[in-house]
LUMKOL-587349 format. One line per field, with one value per residue (C-alpha): residue number from 1; residue in three letters; x negated, y, z negated. Coordinates in steps of 0.25 Angstrom, whole numbers, plus 2048, in hexadecimal, padded with zeros to 3 digits. Layout:
REM LUMKOL-587349
seq <- NUM_...
type <- ALA_...
u <- X_...
v <- Y_...
w <- Z_...
//
This chain:
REM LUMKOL-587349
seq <- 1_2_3_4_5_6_7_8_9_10_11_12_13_14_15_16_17_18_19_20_21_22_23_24_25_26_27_28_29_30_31_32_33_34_35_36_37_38_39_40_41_42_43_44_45_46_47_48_49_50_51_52_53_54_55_56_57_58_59_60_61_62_63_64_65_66_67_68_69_70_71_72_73_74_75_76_77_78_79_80_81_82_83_84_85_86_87_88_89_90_91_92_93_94_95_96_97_98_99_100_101_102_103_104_105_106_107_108_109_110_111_112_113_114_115_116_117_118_119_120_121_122_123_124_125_126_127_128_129_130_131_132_133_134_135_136_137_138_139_140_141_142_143_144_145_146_147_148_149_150_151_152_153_154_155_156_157_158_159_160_161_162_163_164_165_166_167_168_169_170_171_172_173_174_175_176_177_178_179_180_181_182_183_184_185_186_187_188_189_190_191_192_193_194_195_196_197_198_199_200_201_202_203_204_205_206_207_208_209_210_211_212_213_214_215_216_217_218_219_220_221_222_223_224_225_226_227_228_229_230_231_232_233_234_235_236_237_238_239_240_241_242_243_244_245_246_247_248_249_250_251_252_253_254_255_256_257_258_259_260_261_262_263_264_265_266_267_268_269_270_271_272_273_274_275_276_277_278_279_280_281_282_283_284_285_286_287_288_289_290_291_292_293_294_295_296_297_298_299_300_301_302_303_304_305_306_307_308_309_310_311_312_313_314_315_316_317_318_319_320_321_322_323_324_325_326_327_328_329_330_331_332_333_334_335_336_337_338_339_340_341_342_343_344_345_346_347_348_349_350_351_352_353_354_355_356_357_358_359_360_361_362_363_364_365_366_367_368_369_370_371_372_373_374_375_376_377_378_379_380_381_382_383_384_385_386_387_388_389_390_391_392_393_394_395
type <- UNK_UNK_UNK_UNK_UNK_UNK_UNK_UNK_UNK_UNK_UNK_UNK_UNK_UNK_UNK_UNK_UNK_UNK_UNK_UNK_UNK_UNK_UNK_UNK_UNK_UNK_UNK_UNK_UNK_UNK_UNK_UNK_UNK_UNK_UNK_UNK_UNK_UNK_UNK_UNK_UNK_UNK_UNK_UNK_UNK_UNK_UNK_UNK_UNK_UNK_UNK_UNK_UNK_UNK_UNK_UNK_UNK_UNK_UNK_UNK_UNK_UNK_UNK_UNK_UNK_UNK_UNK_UNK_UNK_UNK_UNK_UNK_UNK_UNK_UNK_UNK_UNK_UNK_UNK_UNK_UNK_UNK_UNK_UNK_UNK_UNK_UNK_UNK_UNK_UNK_UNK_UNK_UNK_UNK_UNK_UNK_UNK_UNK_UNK_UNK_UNK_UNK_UNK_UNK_UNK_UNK_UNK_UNK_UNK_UNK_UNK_UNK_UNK_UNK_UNK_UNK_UNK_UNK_UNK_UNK_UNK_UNK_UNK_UNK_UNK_UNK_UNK_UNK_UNK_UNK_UNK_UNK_UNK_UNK_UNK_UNK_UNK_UNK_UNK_UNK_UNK_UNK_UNK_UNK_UNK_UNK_UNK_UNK_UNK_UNK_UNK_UNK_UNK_UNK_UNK_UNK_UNK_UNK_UNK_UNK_UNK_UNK_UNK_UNK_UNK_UNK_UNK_UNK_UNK_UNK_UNK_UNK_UNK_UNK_UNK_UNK_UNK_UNK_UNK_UNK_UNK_UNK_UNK_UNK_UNK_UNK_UNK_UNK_UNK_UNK_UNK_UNK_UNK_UNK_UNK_UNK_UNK_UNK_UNK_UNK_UNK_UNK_UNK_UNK_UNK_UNK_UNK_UNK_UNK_UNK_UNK_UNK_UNK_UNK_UNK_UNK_UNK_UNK_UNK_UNK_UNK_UNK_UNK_UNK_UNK_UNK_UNK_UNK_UNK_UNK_UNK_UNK_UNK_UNK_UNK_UNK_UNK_UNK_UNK_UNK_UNK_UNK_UNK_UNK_UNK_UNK_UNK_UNK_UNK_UNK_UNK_UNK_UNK_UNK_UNK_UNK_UNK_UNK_UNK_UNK_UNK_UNK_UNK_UNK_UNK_UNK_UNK_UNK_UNK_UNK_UNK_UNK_UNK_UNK_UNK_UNK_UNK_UNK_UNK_UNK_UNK_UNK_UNK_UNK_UNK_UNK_UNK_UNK_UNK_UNK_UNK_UNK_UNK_UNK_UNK_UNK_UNK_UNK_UNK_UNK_UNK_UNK_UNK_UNK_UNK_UNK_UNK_UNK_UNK_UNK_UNK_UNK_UNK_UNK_UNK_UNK_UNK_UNK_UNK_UNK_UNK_UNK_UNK_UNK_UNK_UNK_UNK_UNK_UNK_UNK_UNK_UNK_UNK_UNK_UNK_UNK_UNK_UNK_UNK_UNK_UNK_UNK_UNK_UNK_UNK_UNK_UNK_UNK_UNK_UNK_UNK_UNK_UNK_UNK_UNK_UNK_UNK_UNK_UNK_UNK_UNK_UNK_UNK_UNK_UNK_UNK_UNK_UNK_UNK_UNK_UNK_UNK_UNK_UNK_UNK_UNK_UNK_UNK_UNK_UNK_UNK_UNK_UNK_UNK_UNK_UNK_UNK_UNK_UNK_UNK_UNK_UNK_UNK_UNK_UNK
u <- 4CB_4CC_4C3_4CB_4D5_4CC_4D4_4C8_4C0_4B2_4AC_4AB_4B8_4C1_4CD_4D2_4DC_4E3_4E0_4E2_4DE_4DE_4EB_4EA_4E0_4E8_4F6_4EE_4E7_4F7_4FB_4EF_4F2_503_501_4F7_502_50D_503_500_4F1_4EB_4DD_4D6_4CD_4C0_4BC_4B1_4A9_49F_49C_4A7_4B0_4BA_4B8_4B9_4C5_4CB_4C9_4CC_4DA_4DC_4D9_4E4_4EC_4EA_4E9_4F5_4FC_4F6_4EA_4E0_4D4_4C4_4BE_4AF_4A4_49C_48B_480_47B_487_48C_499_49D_49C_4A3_4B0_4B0_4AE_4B9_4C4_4C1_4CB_4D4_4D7_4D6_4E0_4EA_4EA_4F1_4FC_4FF_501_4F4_4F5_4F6_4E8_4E3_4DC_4D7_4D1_4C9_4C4_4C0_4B9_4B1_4AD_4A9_4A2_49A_495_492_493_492_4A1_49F_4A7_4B4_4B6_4C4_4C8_4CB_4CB_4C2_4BC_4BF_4B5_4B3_4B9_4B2_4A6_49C_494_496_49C_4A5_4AB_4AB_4B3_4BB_4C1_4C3_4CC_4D3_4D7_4DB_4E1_4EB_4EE_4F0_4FA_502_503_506_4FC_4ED_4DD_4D5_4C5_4C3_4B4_4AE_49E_4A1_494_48A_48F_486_488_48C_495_49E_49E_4A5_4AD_4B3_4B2_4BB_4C5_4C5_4CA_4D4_4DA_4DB_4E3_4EC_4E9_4E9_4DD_4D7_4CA_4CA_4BB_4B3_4A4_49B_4A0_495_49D_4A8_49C_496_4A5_4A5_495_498_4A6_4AB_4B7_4B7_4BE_4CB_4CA_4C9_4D0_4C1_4C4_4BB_4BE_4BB_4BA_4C7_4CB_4CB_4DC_4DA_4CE_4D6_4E1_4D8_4D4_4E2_4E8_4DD_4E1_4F1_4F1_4EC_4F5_4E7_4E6_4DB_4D8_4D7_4C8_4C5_4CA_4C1_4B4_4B6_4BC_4AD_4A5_4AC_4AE_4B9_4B3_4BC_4AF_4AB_4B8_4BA_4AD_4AD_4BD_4B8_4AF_4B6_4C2_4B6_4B4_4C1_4C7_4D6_4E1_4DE_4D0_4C8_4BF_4B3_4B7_4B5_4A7_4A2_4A8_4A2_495_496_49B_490_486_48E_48D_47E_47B_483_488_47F_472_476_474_467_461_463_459_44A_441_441_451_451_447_450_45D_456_452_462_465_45F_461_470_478_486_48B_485_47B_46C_464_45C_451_450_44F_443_43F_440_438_42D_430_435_446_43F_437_443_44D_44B_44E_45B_45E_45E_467_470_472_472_47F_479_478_47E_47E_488_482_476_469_46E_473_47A_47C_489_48C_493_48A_47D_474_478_473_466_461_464_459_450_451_44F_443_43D_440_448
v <- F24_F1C_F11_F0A_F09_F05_EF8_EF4_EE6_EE4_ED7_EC9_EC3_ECD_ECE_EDA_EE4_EDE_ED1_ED5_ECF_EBE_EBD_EB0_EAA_EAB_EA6_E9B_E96_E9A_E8F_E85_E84_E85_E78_E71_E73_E6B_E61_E65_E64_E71_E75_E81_E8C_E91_EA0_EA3_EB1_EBA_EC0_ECD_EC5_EC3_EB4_EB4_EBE_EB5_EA9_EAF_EB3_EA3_E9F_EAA_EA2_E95_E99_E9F_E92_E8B_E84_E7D_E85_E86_E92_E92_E99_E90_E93_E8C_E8E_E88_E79_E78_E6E_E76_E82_E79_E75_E83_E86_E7D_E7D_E8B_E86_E79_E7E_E88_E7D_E77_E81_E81_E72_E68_E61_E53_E57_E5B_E54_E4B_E55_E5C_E4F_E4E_E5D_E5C_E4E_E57_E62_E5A_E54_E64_E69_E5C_E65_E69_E78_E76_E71_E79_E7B_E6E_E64_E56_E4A_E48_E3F_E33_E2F_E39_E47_E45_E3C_E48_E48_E55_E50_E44_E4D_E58_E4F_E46_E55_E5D_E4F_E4F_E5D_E5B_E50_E5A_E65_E5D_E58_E66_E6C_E75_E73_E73_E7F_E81_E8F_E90_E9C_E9D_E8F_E90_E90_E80_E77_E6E_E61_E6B_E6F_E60_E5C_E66_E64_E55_E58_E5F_E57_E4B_E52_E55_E47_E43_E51_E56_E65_E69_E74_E7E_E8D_E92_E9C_E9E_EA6_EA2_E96_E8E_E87_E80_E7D_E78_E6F_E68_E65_E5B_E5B_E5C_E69_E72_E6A_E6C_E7B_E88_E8D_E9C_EA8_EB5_EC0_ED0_ED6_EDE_EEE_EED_EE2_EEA_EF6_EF2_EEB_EFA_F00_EF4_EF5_F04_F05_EFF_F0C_F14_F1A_F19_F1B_F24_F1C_F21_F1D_F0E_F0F_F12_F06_EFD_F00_EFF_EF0_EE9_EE3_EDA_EDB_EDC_EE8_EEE_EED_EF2_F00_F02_F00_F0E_F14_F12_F18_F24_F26_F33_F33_F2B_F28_F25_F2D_F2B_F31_F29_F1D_F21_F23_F16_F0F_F14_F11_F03_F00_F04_EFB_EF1_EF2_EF3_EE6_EDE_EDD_EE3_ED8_ECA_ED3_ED3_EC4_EC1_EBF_EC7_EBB_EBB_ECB_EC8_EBE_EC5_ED3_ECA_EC5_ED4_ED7_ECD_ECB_ECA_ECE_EC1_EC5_EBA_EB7_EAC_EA5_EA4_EB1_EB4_EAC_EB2_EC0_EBC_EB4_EA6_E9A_E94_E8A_E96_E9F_E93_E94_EA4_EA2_E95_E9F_EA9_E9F_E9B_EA8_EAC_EB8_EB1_EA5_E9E_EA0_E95_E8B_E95_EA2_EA9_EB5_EBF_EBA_EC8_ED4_EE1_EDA_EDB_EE7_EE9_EE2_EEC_EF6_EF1_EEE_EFD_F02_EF9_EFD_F0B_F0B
w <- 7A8_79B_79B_792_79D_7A8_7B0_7B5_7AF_7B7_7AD_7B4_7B5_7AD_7B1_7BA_7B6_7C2_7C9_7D8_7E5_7E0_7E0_7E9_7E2_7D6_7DB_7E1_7D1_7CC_7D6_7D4_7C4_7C8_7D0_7C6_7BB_7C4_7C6_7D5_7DB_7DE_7DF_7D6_7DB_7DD_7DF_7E6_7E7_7E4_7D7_7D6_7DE_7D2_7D0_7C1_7C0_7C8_7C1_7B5_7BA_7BD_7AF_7AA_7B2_7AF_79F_7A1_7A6_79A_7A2_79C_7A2_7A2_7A5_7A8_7AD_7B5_7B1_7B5_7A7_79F_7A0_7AA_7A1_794_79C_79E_790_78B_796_791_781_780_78A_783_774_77B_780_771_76D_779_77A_771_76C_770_77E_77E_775_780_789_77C_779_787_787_77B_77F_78C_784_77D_787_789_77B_772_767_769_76B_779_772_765_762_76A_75D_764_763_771_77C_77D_78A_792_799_792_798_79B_7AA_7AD_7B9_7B2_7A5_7AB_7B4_7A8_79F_7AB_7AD_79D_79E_7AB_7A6_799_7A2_7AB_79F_79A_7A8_7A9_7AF_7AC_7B3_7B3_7B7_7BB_7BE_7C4_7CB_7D3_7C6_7C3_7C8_7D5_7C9_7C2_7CE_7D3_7C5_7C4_7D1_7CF_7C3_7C9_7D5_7CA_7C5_7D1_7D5_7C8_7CC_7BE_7BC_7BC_7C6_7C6_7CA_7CC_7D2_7D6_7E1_7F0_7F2_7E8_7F1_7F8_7E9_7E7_7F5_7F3_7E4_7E8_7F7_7F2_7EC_7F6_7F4_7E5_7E4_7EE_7F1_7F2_7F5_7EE_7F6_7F1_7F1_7FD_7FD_7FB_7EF_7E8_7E8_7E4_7D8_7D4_7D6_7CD_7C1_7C0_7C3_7B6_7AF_7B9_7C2_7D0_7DA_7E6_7F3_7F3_7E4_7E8_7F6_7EE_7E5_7F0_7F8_7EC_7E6_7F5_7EE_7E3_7D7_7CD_7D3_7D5_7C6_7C3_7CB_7C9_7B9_7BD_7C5_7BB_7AF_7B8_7BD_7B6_7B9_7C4_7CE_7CE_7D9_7E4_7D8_7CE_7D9_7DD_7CD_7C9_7D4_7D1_7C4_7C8_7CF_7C7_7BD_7C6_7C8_7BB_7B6_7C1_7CB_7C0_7B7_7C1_7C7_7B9_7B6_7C2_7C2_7CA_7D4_7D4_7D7_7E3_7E8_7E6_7ED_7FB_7FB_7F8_805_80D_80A_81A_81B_816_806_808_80B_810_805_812_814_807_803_810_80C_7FE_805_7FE_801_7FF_7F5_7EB_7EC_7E7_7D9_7D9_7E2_7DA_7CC_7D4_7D9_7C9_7C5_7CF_7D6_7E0_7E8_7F5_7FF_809_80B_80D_809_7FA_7F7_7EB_7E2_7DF_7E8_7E9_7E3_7F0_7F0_7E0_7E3_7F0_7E7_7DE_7E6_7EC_7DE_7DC_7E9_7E7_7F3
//
């Protein structure tokens, strides 16, 4: 069929042709920023996941609604290689040149000059505040200190937002690669905003071992945040993803084309968009057929090996691949492995093999689901890695 027309999107956090199956997840954000705006307490989100899982879509989805509502919103992506604090101001800088234009000038005039004093404090040279034409604050959000920096900013644009009805997002993606300081100021931020009732919330996401991340940084973090694991969808909810995406070009599907893919994907939207985009490629006419499944899931999966689960293998050392292998083949019911037996398994010691699981750890391909064990951050990527090592072997 016409691959102009495909419905299908698979790219990291691109939005589907219809968002189906978090539609609770949704409403519940739609209420957190409704109570906000009438100076009500509520308590923002976290997303928690596997890679696939649709995190970002997700999030993504919050921000359209919060822009939509005339937030004053940061979006990040939090990485272990980039300055949190330069991520925030790099987050804000289009929302609050944006607001200029929507309200009148002296409303903001404040929170512009304390943006730009924090900004500052991150890039003195200014690069992290263009287009924002104030004098900076003195004395406020930029002692350096990222807690009391941040805290005094989302209090600023917190009392704005109040005065103007609306409210003050940070949507962070990739949670767990900030470091243990990072999360604790950041939920110490929030945390003081809270207090003063201002409206000021967070909606995040990250790999499922970031609520206990979220709970050692600041004890208080469960009662900041609806902690919330997303799970793949079921087989009613991924279908009706497939049949959705291609209504809208008036095609159907057999019951035996939608089982093929249903098999194939296990329910995580990534891969449903990924083979429904083959399938859609090798598809000939409405509806789609039981071939055209099984030839667009072989494509998707080679796809898939090629550069989803190809591209994370070939950012690892020799040391990493050996490592990811022994997890690979040691991996229980439960996705995980002990970190014991693996060190076992490769004749080394927990101390020698720190580093490597350290460097996999920051790389996200792996994480640790509990004290002593570790687990692939990816669906499908055990299965991946046996496969190499079968074609290494010769087996």
């Amino acid at each position: 069929m016409d691959p102009v027309r495909n419905p299908f999107t698979p790219g990291a956090g691109q939005p589907p042709t219809a968002l189906v199956g978090r539609v609770s997840e949704v409403a519940a954000a739609r209420t957190t920023m409704a109570r906000l705006e009438s100076h009500r307490q509520a308590r923002g989100a976290v997303f928690l996941g596997v890679q696939g899982v649709g995190k970002a879509v997700l999030l993504n989805e919050v921000r359209r609604q919060a822009t939509t509502r005339g937030w004053i919103i940061a979006k990040v992506e939090a990485s272990s290689g980039y300055p949190f604090r330069s991520a925030i101001a790099q987050g804000f800088n289009a929302s609050l040149r944006s607001a200029t234009g929507r309200h009148q000038p002296a409303t903001l005039s404040r929170s512009l000059a304390v943006f730009k004093a924090f900004s500052l404090a991150s890039s003195p040279d200014g690069s992290l505040a263009l287009g924002i034409d104030v004098e900076a604050s003195r004395g406020i959000a930029d002692t350096g200190n990222l807690e009391i920096d941040l805290t005094e900013l989302l209090g600023e644009l917190g009392s704005t937002a109040a005065s103007l009805n609306i409210g003050v997002a940070l949507i962070v993606d990739e949670l767990h690669a900030l470091g243990d300081n990072e999360i604790a100021s950041l939920c110490g931020a929030l945390h003081d905003t809270a207090q003063h009732g201002l409206p000021v919330t967070m909606f995040g996401a990250g790999l499922p071992n970031l609520g206990s991340a979220l709970s050692n940084a600041k004890s208080y973090a469960e009662h900041l945040f609806d902690i919330k694991t997303i799970e793949p969808f079921t087989d009613e909810v991924a279908a009706e993803m497939l049949t959705a995406a291609t209504t809208t070009e008036r095609v159907g599907w057999t019951g035996d084309a939608i089982r093929i893919v249903l098999n194939a994907a296990r329910g995580y939207p990534y891969f449903l968009q990924v083979y429904g985009k083959h399938v859609w490629d090798f598809a000939l006419a409405s509806p789609i057929t039981g071939s055209d499944a099984r030839a667009g899931v072989a494509a998707g999966e080679a796809y898939l090996a090629r550069s989803f689960f190809g591209s994370r293998w070939n950012r690892t050392t020799p040391a990493q691949q050996q490592y990811l292998t022994v997890l690979a083949n040691l991996e229980t019911n439960e996705n995980r492995a002990s970190t014991s037996l693996i060190a076992e398994s490769l004749n080394r010691s927990l101390g020698t093999l720190s580093s490597t699981r350290d460097q996999l750890l920051r790389k996200s391909l792996i994480y640790a689901p509990d004290r002593g064990t570790v687990a692939f951050t990816t669906p499908g990527m055990s299965t991946f890695v046996r496969a190499k090592q079968k074609t290494v072997t010769g087996e």
